[in-house]
C-alpha atoms as one frame of an Amber mdcrd trajectory, in Angstrom:
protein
  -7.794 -11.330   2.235  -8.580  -8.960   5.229  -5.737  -8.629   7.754  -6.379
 -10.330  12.138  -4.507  -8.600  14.492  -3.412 -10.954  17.375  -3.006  -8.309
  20.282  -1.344 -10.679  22.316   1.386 -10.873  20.200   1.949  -7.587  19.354
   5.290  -5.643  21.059   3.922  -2.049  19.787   7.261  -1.540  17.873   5.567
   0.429  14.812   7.261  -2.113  12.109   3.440  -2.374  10.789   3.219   1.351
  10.139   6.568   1.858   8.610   6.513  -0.927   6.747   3.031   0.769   5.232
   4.817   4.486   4.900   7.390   2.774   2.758   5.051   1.064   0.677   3.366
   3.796   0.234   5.634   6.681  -0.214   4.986   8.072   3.115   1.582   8.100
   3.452   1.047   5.281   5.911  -2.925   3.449   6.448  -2.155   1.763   9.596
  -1.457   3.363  13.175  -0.612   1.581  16.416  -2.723   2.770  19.547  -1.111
   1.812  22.632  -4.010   1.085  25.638  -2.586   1.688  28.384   0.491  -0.432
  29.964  -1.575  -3.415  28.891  -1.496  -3.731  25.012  -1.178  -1.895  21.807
  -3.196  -2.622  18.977  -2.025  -2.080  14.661  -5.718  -0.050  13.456  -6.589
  -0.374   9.782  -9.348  -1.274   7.592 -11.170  -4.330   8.304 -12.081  -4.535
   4.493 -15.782  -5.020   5.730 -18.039  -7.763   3.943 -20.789  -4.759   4.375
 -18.699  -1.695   4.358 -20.595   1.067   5.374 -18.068   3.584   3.916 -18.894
   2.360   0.704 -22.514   3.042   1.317 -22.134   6.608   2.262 -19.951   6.950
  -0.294 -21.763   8.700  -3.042 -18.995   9.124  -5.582 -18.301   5.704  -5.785
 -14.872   6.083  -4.665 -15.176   3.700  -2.170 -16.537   0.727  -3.173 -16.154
  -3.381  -2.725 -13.660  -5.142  -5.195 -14.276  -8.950  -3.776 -12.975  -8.831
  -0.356 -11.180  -5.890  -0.989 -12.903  -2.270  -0.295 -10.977  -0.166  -2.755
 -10.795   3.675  -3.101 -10.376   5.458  -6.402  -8.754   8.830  -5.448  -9.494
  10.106  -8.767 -13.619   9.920  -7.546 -13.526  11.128  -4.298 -14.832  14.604
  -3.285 -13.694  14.986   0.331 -16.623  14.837   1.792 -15.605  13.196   5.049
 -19.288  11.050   4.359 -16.873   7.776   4.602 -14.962   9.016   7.765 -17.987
   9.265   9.572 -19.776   5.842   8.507 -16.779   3.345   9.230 -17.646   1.957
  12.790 -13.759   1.341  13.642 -12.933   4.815  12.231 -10.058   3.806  10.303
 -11.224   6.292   7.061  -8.939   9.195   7.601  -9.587  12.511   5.537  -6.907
  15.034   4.822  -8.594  16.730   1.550  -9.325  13.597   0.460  -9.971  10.019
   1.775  -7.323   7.452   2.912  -7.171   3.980   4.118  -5.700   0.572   3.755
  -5.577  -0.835  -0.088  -3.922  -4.315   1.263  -0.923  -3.265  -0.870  -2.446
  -3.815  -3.722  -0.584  -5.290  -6.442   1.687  -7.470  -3.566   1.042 -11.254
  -2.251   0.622 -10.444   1.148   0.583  -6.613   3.013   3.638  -4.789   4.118
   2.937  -4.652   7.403   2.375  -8.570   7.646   5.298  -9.529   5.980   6.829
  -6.848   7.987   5.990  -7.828  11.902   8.284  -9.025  13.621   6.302 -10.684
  16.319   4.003 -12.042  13.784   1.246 -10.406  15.645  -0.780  -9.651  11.902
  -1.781 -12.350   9.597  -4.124 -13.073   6.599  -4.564 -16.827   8.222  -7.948
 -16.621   9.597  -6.961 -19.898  11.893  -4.090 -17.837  12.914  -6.600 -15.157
  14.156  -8.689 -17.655  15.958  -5.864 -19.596  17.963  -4.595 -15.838  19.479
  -8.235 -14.875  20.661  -7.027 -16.167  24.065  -4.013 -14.200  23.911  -5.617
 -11.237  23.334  -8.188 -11.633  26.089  -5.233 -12.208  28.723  -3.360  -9.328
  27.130  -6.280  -6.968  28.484  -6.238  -8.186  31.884  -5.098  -5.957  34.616
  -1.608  -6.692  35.586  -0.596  -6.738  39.861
């Protein structure tokens, strides 16, 4: 159940990371990067089919759970290994490693639940429908 991001949709309001701070006693696994005037965009774990982090993760604290890539704080050294092998470099490392767990344990995310402008979803034909959004969203405005 990996969470799409419709770009066009999304008013930058931080609901999404909150949402994720609360969830998870403050220690939020989303951010929202703001490009430019044009759009800001929620970055978090795409839950890869192929995760690299879990590759270059030689404790085995990352590691794939069915769609889910999991981490098991209990295994991980802090080696940064992770950080450096996610191509969308949403693996943060303060001591140890950090990223979105999909709330575990809850129906649907925090932040989905959460957005106001129902810019994140866990409908893949949601995703697909705001592909055109999101390309007009880029364009430069004048």
């Amino acid at each position: 159940m990996p969470v799409y991001i419709d770009i066009g949709r999304c008013i930058g309001c931080r609901s999404c990371e909150v949402a994720c701070q609360r969830e998870h006693d403050g220690s939020g696994h989303i951010n929202v990067h703001f490009v430019g005037d044009s759009a800001s965009v929620p970055i978090f774990c795409h839950h890869c089919e192929e995760a690299s982090c879990t590759v270059a993760c030689f404790s085995g604290a990352l590691h794939k759970e069915g769609e889910r890539t999991a981490f098991d704080v209990e295994k991980c050294t802090g080696c940064g290994l992770c950080r450096l092998a996610c191509p969308f470099g949403v693996v943060w490392t303060n001591k140890i490693a950090h990223k979105c767990d999909l709330c575990e344990g809850r129906e649907k995310p925090a932040c989905v639940t959460t957005c106001p402008a129902n810019a994140l979803s866990t409908d893949l034909s949601r995703r697909v429908a705001g592909c055109g959004r999101a390309q007009l969203a880029l364009l430069p405005r004048g």
